[in-house]
C-alpha positions in Angstrom: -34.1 -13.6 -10.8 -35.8 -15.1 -7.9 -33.2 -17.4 -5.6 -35.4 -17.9 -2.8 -38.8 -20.0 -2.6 -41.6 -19.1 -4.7 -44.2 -19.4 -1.9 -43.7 -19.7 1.7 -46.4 -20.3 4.0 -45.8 -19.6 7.7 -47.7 -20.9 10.7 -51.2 -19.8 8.5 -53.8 -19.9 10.6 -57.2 -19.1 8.8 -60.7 -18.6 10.5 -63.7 -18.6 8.6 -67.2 -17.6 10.1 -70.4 -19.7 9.5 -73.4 -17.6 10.9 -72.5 -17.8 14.5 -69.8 -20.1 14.5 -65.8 -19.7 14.1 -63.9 -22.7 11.8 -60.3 -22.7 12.1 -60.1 -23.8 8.4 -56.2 -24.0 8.4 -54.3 -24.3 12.1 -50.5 -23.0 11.9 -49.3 -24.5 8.8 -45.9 -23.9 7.2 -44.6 -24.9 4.0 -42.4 -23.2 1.0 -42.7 -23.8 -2.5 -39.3 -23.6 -4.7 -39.2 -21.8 -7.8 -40.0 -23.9 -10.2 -41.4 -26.8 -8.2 -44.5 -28.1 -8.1 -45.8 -28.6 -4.9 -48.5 -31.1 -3.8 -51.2 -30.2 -0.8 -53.1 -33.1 -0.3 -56.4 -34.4 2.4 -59.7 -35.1 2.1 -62.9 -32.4 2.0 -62.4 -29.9 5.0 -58.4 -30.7 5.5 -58.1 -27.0 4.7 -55.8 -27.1 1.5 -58.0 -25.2 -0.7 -58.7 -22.9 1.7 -54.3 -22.0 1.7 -55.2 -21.4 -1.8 -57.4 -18.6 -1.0 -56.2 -16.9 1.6 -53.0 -16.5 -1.1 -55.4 -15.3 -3.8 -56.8 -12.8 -1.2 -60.4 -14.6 -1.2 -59.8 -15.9 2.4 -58.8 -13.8 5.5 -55.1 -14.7 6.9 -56.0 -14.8 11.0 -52.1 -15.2 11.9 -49.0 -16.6 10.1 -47.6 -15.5 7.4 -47.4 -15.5 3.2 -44.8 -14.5 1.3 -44.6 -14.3 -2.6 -41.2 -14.1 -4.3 -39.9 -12.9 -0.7 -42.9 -10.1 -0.2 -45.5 -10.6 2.4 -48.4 -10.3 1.4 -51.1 -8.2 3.1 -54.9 -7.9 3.2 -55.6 -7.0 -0.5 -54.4 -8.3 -4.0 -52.9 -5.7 -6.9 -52.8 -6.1 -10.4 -48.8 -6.8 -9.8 -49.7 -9.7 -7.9 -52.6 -11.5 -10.9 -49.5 -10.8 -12.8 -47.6 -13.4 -11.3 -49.9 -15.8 -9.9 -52.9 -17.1 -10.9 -55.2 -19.7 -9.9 -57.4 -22.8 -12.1 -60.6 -24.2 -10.1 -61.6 -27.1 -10.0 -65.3 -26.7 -11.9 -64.7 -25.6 -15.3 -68.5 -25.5 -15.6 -68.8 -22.7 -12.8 -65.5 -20.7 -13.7 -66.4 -19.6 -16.7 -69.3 -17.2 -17.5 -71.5 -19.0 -19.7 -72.5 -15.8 -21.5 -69.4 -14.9 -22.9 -67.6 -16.0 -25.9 -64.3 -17.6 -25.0 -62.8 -14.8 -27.1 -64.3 -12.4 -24.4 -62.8 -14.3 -21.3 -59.7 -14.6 -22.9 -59.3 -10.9 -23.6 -61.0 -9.6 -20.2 -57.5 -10.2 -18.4 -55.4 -8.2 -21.0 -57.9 -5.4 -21.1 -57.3 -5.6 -17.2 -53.8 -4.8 -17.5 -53.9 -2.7 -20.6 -51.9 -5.4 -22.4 -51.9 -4.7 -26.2 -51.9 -7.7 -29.4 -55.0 -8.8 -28.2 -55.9 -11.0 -31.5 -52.0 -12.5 -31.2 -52.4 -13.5 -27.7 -55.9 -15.0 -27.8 -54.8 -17.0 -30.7 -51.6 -18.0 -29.1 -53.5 -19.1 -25.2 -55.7 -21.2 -27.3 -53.0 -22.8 -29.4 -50.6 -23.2 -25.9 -53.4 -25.5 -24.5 -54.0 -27.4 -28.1 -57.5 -25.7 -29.1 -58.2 -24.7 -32.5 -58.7 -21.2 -33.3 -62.5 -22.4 -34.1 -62.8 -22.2 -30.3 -62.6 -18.5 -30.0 -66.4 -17.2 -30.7 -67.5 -20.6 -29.4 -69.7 -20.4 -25.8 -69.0 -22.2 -23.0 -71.7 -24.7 -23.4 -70.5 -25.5 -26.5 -67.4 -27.1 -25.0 -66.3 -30.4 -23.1 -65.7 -30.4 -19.5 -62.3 -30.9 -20.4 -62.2 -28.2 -23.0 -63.7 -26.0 -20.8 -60.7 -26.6 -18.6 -58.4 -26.1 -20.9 -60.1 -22.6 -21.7 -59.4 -21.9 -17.5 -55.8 -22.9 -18.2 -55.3 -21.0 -21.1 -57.2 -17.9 -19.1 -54.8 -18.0 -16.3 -51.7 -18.3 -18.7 -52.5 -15.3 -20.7 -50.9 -12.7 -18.4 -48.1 -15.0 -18.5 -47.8 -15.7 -14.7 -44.9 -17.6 -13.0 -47.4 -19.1 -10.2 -50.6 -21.1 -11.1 -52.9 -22.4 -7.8 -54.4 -25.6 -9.3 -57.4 -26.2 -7.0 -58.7 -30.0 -8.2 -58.2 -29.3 -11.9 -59.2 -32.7 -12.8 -61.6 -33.7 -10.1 -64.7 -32.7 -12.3 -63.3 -34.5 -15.2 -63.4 -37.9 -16.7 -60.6 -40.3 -15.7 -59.1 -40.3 -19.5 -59.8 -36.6 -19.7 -58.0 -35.7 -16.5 -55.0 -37.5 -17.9 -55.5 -35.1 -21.1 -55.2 -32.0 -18.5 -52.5 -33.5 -16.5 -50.0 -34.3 -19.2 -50.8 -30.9 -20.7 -50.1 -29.2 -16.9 -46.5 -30.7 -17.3 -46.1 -29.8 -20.5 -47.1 -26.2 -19.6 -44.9 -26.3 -16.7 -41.8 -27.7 -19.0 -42.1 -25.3 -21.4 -42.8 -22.1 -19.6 -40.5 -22.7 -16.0 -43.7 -22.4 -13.9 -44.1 -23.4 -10.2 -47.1 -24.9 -9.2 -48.9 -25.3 -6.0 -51.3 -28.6 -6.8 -54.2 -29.6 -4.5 -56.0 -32.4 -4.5 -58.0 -35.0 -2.3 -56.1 -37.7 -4.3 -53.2 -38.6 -3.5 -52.0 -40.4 -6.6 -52.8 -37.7 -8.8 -50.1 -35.0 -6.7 -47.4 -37.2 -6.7 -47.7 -37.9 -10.6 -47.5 -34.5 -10.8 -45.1 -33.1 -7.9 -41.7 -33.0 -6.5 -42.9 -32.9 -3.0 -46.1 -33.1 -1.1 -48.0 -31.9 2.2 -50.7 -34.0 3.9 -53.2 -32.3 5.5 -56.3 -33.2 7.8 -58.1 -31.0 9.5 -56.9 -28.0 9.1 -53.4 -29.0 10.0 -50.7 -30.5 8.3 -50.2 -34.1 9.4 -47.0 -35.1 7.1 -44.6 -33.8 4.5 -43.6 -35.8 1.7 -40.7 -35.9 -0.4 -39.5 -37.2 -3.6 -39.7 -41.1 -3.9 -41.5 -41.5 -1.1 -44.5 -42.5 -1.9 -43.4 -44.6 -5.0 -41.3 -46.8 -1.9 -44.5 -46.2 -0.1 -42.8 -45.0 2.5 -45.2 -42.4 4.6 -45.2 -42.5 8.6 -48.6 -41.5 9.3 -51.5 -43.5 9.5 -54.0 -41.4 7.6 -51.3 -41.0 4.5 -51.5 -44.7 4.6 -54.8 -44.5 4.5 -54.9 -42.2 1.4 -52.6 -44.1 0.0 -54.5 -47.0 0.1 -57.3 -45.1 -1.4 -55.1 -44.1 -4.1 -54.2 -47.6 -5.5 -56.0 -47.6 -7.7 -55.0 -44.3 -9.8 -53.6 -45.5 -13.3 -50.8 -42.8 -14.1 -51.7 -41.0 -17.5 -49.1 -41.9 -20.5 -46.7 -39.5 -21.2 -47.7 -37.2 -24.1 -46.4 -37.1 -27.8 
């Protein structure tokens, strides 16, 4: 069993190239992620938190620093072991899914992947663990609500039966009452299944609903870490977490599901 943290960022500097020009996207940012927490990065456009996302899921290059998975660095390329144990939700659940294929196919794609047998059981059960009838299997994705569409993404990522998800904006592209349908279903998953999540978002409402603890980022670096309770006192140090904060007011938290 895992003691140590789940994720654990150190000094993570990322450089992106744009034609000719060099972007430090993320500028030496540390941060660790408990097991079992969920974990809040939060800024506006261009702060660089989605960016930490991808250089864990391999899809951006780690310059310097450091990050460590269940206490093994990881280097330049990602195995099978690792979508195992971590997967990641974007935030468009228009673009994320192929709009060709049945929802039965992306479903199954990741367990023929991994040569992971049951394949009707599991399908069946991923659609069920994110409240979809089993109508929705032969379905297409344009068939489907943006937030159904999500919950498809969800239930994608959950089918290998992961212990990480990377929630990239989950909700950003949905309607406010929908997003409150995705959120209370993210805490259920999480509940139920003991996962740790690391949440980003541009609002800063929305990750302290749904986290334990939260970094605010600007940037490319992170400008102040948050704990519990905090924000709730609104107690933040920084001018541009007030600022967010202030932005944020306005976020009515979702009722707490059934």
């Amino acid at each position: 069993m895992t003691t140590g943290p789940r994720i654990e960022v150190r000094d993570l500097v990322v450089t992106l190239e744009e034609g000719r020009n060099r972007v430090d996207a993320v500028k030496g940012v540390s941060f660790r992620v408990e097991t079992g927490e969920s974990f809040g990065l939060v800024g506006e456009s261009g702060s660089g938190k989605s960016t930490i996302l991808r250089a864990i899921c391999g899809l951006a290059p780690i310059s310097a620093g450091e990050i460590r998975v269940d206490g093994e660095t990881l280097g330049e390329r990602r195995d099978k072991r690792f979508a195992a144990r971590v997967q990641m939700v974007f935030q468009d659940p228009y673009g994320s899914l192929h709009p060709r294929h049945t929802i039965d196919r992306i479903l199954s794609e990741p367990l023929a992947i991994h040569g992971l047998k049951d394949r009707d059981r599991r399908v069946l059960q991923a659609l069920s663990d994110v409240g979809l009838d089993p109508a929705f299997r032969f379905r297409l994705p344009h068939q489907l609500s943006g937030g159904q569409r999500q919950r498809i993404a969800i239930a994608r990522a959950l089918i290998l039966e992961p212990s990480v998800l990377l929630l990239d904006e989950p909700t950003s592209a949905l309607d406010a009452s929908i997003q409150a349908e995705v959120l209370n279903l993210l805490t259920r998953l999480r509940a139920e299944r003991g996962l740790t999540y690391l949440f980003v978002s541009h609002d800063l409402a929305v990750v302290d609903h749904m986290c334990e603890r939260l970094l605010v980022m600007r940037g490319g670096e992170a400008v102040e870490a948050l704990e519990e309770g905090r924000l709730a006192a609104r107690d933040v140090a920084s001018d541009y977490a007030r600022t967010l904060m202030t932005a944020s007011d306005g976020f009515v938290r979702p009722p707490a599901s059934g």
